[in-house]
C-alpha positions as CSV (number, residue, x, y, z in Angstrom):
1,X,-20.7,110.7,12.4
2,X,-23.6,109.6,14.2
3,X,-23.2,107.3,17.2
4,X,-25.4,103.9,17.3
5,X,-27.5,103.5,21.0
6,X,-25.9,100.8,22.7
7,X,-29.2,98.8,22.6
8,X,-29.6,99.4,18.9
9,X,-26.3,96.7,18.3
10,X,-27.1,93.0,18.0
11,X,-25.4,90.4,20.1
12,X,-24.4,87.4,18.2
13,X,-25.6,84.0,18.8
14,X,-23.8,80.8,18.5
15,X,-26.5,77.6,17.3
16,X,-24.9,74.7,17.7
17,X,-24.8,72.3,14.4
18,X,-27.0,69.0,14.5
19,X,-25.9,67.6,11.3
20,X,-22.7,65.2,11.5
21,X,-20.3,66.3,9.3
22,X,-19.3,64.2,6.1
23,X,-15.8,64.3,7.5
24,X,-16.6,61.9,9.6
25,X,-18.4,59.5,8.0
26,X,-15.2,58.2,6.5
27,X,-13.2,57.0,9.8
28,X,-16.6,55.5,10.7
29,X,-17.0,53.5,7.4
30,X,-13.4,51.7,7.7
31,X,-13.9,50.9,11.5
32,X,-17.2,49.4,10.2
33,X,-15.4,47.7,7.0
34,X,-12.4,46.8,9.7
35,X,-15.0,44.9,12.2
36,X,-16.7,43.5,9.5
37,X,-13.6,42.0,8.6
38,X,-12.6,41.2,11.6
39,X,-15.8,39.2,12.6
40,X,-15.6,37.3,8.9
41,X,-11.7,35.5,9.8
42,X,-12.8,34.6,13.2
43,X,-16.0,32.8,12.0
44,X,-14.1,31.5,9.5
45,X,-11.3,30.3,11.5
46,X,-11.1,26.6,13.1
47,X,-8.8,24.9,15.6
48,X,-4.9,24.8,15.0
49,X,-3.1,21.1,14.7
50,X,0.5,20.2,15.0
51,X,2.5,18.1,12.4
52,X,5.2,16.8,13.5
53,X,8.1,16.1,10.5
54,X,11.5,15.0,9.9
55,X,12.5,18.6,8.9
56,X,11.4,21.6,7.7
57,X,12.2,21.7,4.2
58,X,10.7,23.9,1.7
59,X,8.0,25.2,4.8
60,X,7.9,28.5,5.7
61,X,5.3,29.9,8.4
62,X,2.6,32.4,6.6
63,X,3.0,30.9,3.1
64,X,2.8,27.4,2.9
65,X,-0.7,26.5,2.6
66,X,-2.1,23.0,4.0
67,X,-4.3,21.6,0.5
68,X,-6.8,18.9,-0.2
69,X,-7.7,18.8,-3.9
70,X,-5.6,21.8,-4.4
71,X,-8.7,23.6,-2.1
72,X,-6.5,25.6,0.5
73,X,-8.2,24.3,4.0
74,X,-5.2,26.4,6.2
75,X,-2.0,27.7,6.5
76,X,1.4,27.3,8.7
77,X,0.9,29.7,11.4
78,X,4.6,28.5,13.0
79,X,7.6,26.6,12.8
80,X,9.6,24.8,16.3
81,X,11.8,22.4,16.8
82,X,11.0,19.3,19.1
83,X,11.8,19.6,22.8
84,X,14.2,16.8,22.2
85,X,15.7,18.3,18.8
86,X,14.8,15.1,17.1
87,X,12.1,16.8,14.6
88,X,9.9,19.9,13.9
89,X,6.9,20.7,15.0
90,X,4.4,22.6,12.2
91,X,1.6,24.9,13.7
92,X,-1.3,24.9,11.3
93,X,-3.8,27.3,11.4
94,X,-7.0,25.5,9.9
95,X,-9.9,26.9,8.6
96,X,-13.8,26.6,10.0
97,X,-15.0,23.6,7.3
98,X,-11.5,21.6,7.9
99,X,-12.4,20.5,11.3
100,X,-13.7,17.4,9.9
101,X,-11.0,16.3,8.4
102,X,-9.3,16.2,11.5
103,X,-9.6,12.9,12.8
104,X,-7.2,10.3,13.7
105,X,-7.6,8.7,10.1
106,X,-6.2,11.7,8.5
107,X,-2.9,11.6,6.5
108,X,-0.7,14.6,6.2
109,X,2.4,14.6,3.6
110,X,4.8,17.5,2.1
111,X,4.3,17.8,-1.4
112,X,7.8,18.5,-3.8
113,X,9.2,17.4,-6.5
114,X,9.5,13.6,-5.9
115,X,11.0,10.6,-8.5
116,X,9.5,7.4,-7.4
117,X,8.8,4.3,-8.5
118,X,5.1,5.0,-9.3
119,X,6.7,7.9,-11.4
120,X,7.5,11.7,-10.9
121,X,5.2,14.0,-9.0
122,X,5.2,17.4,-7.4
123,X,6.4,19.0,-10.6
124,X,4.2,21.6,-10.1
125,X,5.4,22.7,-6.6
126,X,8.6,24.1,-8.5
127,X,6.7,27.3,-9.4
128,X,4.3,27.6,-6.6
129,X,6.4,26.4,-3.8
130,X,6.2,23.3,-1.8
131,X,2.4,22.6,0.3
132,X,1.2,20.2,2.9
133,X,-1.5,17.7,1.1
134,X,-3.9,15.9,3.8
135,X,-5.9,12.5,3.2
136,X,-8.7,13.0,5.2
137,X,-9.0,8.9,5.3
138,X,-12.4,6.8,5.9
139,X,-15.5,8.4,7.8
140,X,-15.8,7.5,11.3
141,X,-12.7,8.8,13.0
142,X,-11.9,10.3,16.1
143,X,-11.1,13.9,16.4
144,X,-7.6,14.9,16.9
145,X,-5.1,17.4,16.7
146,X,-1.2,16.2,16.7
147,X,-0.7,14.2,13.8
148,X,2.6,12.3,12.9
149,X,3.1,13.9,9.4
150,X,4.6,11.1,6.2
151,X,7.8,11.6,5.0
152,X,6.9,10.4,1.3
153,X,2.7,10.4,0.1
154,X,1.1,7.4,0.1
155,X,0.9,4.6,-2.8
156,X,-2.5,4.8,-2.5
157,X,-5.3,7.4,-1.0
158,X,-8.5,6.7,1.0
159,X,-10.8,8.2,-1.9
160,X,-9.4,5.4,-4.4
161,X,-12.0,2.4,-4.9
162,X,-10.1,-0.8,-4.9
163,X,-9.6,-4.2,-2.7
164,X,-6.0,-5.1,-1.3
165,X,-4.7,-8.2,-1.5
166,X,-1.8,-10.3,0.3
167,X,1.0,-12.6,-1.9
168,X,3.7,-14.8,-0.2
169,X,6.6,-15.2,-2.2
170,X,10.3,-16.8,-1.8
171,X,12.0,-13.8,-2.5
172,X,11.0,-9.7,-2.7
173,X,14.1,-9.1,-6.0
174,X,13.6,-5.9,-7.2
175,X,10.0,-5.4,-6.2
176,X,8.5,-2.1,-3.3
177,X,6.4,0.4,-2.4
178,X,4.9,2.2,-5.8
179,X,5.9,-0.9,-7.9
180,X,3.3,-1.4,-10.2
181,X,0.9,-4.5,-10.9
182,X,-0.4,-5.2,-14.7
183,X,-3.5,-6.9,-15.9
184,X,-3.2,-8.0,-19.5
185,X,-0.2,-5.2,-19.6
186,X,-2.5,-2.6,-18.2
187,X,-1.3,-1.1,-15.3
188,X,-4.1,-1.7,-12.3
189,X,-2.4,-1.2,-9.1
190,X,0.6,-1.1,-6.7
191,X,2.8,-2.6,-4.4
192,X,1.9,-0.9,-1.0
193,X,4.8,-2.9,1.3
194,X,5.9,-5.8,2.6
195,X,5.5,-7.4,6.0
196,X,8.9,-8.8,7.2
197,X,7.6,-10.6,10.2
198,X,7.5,-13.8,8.9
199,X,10.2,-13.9,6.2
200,X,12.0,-16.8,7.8
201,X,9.7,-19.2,5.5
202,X,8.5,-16.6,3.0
203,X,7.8,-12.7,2.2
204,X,4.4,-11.2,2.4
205,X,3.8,-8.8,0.3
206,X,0.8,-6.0,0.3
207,X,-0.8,-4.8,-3.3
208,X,-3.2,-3.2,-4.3
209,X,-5.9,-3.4,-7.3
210,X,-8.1,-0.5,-8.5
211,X,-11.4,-1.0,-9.1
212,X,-12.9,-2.2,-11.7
213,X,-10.1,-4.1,-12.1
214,X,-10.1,-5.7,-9.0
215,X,-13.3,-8.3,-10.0
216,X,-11.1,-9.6,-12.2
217,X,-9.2,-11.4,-9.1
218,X,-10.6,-14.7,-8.2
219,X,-9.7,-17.4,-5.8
220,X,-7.7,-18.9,-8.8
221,X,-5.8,-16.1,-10.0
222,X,-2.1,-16.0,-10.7
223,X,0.6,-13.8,-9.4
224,X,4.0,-14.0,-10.5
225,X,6.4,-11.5,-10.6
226,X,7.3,-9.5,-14.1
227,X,10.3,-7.2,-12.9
228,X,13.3,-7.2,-15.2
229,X,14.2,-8.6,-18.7
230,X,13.5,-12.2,-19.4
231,X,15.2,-13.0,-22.6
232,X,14.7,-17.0,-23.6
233,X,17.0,-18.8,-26.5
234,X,15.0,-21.8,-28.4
235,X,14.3,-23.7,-31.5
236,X,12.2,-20.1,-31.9
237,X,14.7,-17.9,-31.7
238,X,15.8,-15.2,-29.4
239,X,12.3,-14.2,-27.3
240,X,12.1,-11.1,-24.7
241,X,9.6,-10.7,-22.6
242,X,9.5,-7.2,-21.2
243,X,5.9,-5.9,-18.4
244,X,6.9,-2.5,-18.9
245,X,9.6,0.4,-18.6
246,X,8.6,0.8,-15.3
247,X,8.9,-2.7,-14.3
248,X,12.5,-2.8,-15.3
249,X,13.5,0.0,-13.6
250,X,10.7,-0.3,-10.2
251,X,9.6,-3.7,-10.8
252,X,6.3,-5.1,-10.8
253,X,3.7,-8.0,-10.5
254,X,1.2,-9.3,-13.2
255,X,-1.4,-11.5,-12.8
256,X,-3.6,-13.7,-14.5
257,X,-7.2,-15.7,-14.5
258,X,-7.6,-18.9,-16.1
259,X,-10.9,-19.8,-17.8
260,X,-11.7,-22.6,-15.8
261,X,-12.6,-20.0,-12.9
262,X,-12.9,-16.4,-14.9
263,X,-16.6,-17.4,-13.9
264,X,-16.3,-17.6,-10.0
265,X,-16.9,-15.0,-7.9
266,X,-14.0,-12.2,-7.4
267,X,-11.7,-12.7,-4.4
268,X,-12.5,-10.7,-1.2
269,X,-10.3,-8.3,0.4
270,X,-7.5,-10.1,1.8
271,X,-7.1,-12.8,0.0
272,X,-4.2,-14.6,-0.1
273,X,-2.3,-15.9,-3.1
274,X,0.9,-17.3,-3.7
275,X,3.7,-15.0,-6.2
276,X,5.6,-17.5,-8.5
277,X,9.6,-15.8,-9.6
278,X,7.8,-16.1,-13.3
279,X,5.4,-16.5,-15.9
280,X,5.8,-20.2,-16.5
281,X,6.2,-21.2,-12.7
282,X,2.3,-19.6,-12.8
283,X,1.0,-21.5,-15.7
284,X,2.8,-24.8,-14.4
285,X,0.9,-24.3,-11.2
286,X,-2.7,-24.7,-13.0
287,X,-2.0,-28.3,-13.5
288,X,-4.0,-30.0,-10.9
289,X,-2.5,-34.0,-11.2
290,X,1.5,-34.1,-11.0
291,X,3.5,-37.3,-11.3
292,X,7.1,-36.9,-11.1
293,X,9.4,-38.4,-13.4
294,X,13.1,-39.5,-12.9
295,X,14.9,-39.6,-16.6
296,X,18.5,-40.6,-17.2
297,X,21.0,-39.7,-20.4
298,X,24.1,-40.4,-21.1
299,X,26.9,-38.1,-22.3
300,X,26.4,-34.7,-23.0
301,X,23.6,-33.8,-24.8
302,X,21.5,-32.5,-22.2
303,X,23.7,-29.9,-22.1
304,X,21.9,-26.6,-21.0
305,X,18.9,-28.6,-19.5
306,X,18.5,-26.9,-15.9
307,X,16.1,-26.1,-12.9
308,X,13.5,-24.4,-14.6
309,X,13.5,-25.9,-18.5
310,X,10.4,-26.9,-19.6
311,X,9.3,-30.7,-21.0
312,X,7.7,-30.6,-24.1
313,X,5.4,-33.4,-25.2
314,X,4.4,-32.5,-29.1
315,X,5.5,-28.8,-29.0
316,X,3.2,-28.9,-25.5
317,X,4.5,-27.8,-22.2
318,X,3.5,-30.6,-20.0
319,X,6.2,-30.2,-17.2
320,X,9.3,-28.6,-15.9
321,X,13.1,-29.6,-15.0
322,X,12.5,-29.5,-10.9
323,X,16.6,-30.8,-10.7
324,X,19.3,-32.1,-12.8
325,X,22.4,-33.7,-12.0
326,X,25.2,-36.2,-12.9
327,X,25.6,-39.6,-11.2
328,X,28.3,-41.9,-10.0
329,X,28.6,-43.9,-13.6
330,X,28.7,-40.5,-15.3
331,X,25.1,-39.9,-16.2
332,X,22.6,-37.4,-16.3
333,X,20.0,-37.4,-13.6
334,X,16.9,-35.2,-14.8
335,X,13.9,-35.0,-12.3
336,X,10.6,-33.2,-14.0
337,X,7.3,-32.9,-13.0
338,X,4.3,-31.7,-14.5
């Protein structure tokens, strides 16, 4: 066996790589994807508001979304109660194009299942879970942040073309918020409220009519109130006079315009008008000349002649029983006026 010279053997060398291995390319990739991602919520983030409700129900932080036009604009971050215990407070985390929306005209509003007098809504929160609606309001407002949250939506919403107007009436009966107001026995608008500030003479009451519908309300208009059943016995029979389902349950208003100003130029927001209890109170109101008339009758057969009967003239309603009563020598007293 022959031995090898010592300088005869090789000394190996080590060379250094300068290629990055593939391995590495993938922890490198998701720290870019996770940046990436990163970066793309915080530029889409915006501020976070507080809503302050009566409770909590049906909210749950991390699911319930905040919605306008079923477009999801954020999301409940958190849940507190009040300092005082007296509500709960609802963190919101908004998103980037939502910031406008936040002004102090906005409306915010849990939507569930709800039965109402305008109807039943929210039906379709009973498979996705209850959400926070907002009514961004008119243009113009100021920005803000804490917003005093509504415990039931609104009759009506900022987006809905339409005038309000103002009635004064004797007596509210069945009538509130969500009851509905006909035109020709379409159904054109709602009760929003009424104002009890003045209700030691009278009642004023808030509705409002949607456009187009609303042109049709002139100065001369006539409101009366429509809730209930009206059943009337006559020469003609038995007659009932029935608005609507919904105005016998919720009540409602219908109103009319006469011919002699279906011409004039529609009422302006505001206007005022007066709501008669019915239907013939209104049309007894058109009458411009009114001469009351004093009528006496002896014995009974004025019997069922009260407040409120009408006096006919050829089959023609020219006037109603204002009061009826007997006198001292056993008479009838009937005061009428046209």
């Amino acid at each position: 066996m022959n031995d090898t010279p010592d300088e005869l053997i090789a000394e190996p060398r080590v060379v250094p790589s300068r290629r990055i291995s593939l391995v590495w390319a993938i922890p490198i990739v998701a720290a870019l994807v996770a940046a990436f991602l990163g970066w793309h919520t915080l530029s889409q983030q915006g501020p976070v508001m507080t809503i302050s409700f009566h409770d909590a129900a049906g909210l749950e932080a991390g699911k319930t979304r905040v919605k306008f036009k079923d477009v999801e604009l954020g999301v409940i971050d958190h849940i507190a109660l009040s300092a005082n215990l007296s509500h709960v407070e609802v963190h919101a985390q908004m998103r980037k194009e939502a910031a406008a929306f936040l002004t102090d005209r906005a409306r915010f509003w849990v939507v569930r299942p709800r039965l109402s007098a305008s109807g039943v809504s929210g039906l379709e929160t009973l498979v996705s879970g209850a959400y926070i609606a907002v009514d961004p309001g008119p243009e113009g407002g100021a920005k803000q942040l804490v917003f005093t949250g509504l415990e039931d939506p609104p009759i009506v919403r900022s987006d809905v073309a339409g005038q309000s107007f103002v009635l004064k009436a004797a007596r509210i009966g069945s009538l509130g918020p969500g009851s509905p107001v006909f035109y020709r026995d379409f159904n054109v608008g709602y009760v929003l409220g009424y104002d009890p500030g003045d209700m030691g003479d009278n009642v004023t009451i808030h509705v409002f009519i949607r456009a187009p519908y609303d042109r049709y309300v002139r100065d001369g208009s006539r409101f009366w109130n429509a809730s209930g059943l009206s059943v009337k016995i006559g020469s003609n029979g038995v007659q009932v006079q029935l608005a609507s389902l919904q105005a016998l349950v919720a009540g409602g208003i219908t109103f009319d315009t006469p011919q002699n100003v279906a011409q004039a130029e529609p009422s302006r927001e505001g206007t005022e008008f007066r709501l008669y209890e019915s239907e013939d109170d209104a049309v007894s109101a058109r009458l411009q000349r009114r001469i009351p008339l004093v009528s006496y009758f002896e014995g009974s057969s004025v019997r069922g002649l009260d407040r409120g009967s009408p006096v006919e003239m050829y089959g023609i309603r020219i006037g109603t029983v204002t009061e009826s009563s007997w006198n001292s020598i056993a008479r009838r007293t009937v005061r009428a006026c046209p």
